[in-house]
C-alpha positions as CSV (number, residue, x, y, z in Angstrom):
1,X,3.7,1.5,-21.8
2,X,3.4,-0.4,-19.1
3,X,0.9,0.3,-16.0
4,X,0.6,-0.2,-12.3
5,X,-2.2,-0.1,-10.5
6,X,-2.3,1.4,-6.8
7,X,-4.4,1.3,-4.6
8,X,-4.3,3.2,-1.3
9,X,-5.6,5.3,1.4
10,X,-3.9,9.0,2.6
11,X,-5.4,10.6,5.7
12,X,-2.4,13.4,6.5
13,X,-1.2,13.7,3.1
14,X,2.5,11.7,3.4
15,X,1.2,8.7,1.3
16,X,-0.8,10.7,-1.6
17,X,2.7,13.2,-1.8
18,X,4.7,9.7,-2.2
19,X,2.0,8.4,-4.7
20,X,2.6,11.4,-6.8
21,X,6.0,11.3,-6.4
22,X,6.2,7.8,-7.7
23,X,4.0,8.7,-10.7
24,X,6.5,11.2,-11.9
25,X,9.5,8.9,-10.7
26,X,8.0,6.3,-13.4
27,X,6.6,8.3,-16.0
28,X,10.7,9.0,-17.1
29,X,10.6,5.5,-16.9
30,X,7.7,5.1,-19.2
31,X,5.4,3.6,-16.5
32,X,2.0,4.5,-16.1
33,X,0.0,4.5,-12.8
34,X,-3.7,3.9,-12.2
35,X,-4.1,5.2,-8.7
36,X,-7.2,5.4,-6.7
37,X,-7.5,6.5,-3.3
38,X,-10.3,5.1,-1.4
39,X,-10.7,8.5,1.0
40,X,-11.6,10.2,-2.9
41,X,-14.3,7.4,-3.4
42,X,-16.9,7.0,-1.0
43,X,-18.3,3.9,-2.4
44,X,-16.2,0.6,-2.9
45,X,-15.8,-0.5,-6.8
46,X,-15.0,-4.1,-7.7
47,X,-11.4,-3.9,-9.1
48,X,-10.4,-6.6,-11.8
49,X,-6.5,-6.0,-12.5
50,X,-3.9,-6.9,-10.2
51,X,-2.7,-4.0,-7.8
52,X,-0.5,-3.3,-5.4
53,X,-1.3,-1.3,-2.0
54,X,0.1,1.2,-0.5
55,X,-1.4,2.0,3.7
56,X,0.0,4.2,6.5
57,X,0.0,3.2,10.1
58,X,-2.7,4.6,12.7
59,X,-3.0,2.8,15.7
60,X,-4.7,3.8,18.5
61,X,-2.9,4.7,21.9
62,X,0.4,2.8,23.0
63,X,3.9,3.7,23.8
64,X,5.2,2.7,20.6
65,X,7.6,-0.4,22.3
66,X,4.8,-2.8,23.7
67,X,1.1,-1.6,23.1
68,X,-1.1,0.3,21.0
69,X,-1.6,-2.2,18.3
70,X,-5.5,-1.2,17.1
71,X,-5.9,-0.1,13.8
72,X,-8.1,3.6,13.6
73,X,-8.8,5.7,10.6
74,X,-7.3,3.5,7.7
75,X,-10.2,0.7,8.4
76,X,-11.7,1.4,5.0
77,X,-9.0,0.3,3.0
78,X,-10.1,-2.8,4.7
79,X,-13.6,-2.7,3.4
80,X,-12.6,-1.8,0.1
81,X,-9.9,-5.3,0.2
82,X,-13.1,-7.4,1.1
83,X,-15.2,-6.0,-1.3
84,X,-16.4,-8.7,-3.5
85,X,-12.8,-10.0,-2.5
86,X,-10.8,-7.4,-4.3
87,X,-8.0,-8.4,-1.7
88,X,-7.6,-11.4,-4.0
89,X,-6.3,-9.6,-6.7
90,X,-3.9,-7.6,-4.7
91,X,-0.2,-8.7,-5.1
92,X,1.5,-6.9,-2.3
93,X,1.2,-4.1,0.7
94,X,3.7,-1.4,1.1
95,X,3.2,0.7,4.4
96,X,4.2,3.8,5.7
97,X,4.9,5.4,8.9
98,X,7.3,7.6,11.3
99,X,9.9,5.2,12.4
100,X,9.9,6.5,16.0
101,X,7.0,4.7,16.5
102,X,9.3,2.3,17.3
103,X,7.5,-1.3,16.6
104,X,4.5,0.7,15.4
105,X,6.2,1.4,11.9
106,X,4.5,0.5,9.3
107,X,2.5,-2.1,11.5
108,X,-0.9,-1.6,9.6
109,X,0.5,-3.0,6.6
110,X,2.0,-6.1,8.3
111,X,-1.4,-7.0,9.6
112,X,-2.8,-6.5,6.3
113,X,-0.8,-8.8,5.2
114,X,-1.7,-11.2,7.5
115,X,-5.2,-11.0,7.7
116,X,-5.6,-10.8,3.8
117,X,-2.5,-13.1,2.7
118,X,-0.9,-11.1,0.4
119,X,2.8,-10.4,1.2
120,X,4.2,-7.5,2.8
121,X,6.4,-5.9,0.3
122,X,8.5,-3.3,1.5
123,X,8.1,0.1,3.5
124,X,9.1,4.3,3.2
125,X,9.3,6.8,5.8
126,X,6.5,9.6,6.1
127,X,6.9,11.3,2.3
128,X,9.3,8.7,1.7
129,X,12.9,9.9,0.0
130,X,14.3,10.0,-4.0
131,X,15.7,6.7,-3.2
132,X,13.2,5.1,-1.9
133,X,11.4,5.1,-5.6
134,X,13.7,3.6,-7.4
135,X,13.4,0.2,-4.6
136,X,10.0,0.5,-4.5
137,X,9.4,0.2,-8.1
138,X,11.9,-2.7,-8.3
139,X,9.9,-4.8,-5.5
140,X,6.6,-3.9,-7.2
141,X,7.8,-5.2,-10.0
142,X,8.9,-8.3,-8.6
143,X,6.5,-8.9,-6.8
144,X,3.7,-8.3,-9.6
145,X,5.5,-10.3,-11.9
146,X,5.7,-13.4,-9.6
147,X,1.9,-13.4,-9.2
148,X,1.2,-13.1,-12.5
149,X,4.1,-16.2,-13.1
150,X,1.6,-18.0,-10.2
151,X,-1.7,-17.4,-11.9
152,X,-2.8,-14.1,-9.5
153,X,-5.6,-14.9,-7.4
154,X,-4.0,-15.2,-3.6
């Protein structure tokens, strides 16, 4: 069976009711997923396998068109990424958000991306929709397979 590993963070509840969503999505697909989510683990663990993350956006203040571009709440998923540079074995960041946020959708996962150097993958909507599983799956899969074809290690 094959495995994915998530990592992730879920503050309101959309990303964790996507996460499970996926798992049963891929379990008819004989896929297992390792999930953790860092707001269920106080304490950062060193994580060895390649993952891929999944991050909402909240930013603080900002009209949603031209401001508002600070990162609040989710900053721990940064901590866990630096700790004892488990970013490096991170293969991809899918973000979330409420597209009326205009330029603020999925935002937090495009600076992840930058700050960490690890490519921005794709993005879902809030809970995300039946069809968004099956392209997510497909771009984690693409994207996992072409780090592991490059050696891992960003």
């Amino acid at each position: 069976m094959d495995t994915i590993n998530i990592l992730y963070i879920s503050l309101s509840g959309n990303t964790k009711s996507f996460i499970q969503d996926l798992t049963t999505y891929l379990k008819l697909k004989s896929v297992d997923i390792n999930e953790i989510n860092i707001k269920d683990y106080p304490e950062e663990k060193e994580l060895n396998t390649p993952f891929v993350t999944f991050l909402p956006t909240f930013l603080k203040g900002g009209n949603g068109l031209d401001n508002g571009y600070t990162e609040i709440l989710t900053t721990r998923l940064s901590s866990y990424l630096q700790y004892k540079n488990n970013y490096r074995n991170c293969y991809g960041i899918i973000g979330s958000g409420n597209r009326n946020f205009n330029k603020q959708y999925a935002l937090t996962a495009k600076q992840y991306a930058e700050r960490f150097g690890f490519p921005y993958i794709t993005d879902f909507e809030l809970r995300g929709s039946e069809g968004d599983f099956e392209r997510i799956y497909i771009d984690i899969l693409k994207y996992r397979d072409q780090y592991l074809l490059n050696g891992g290690l960003n």
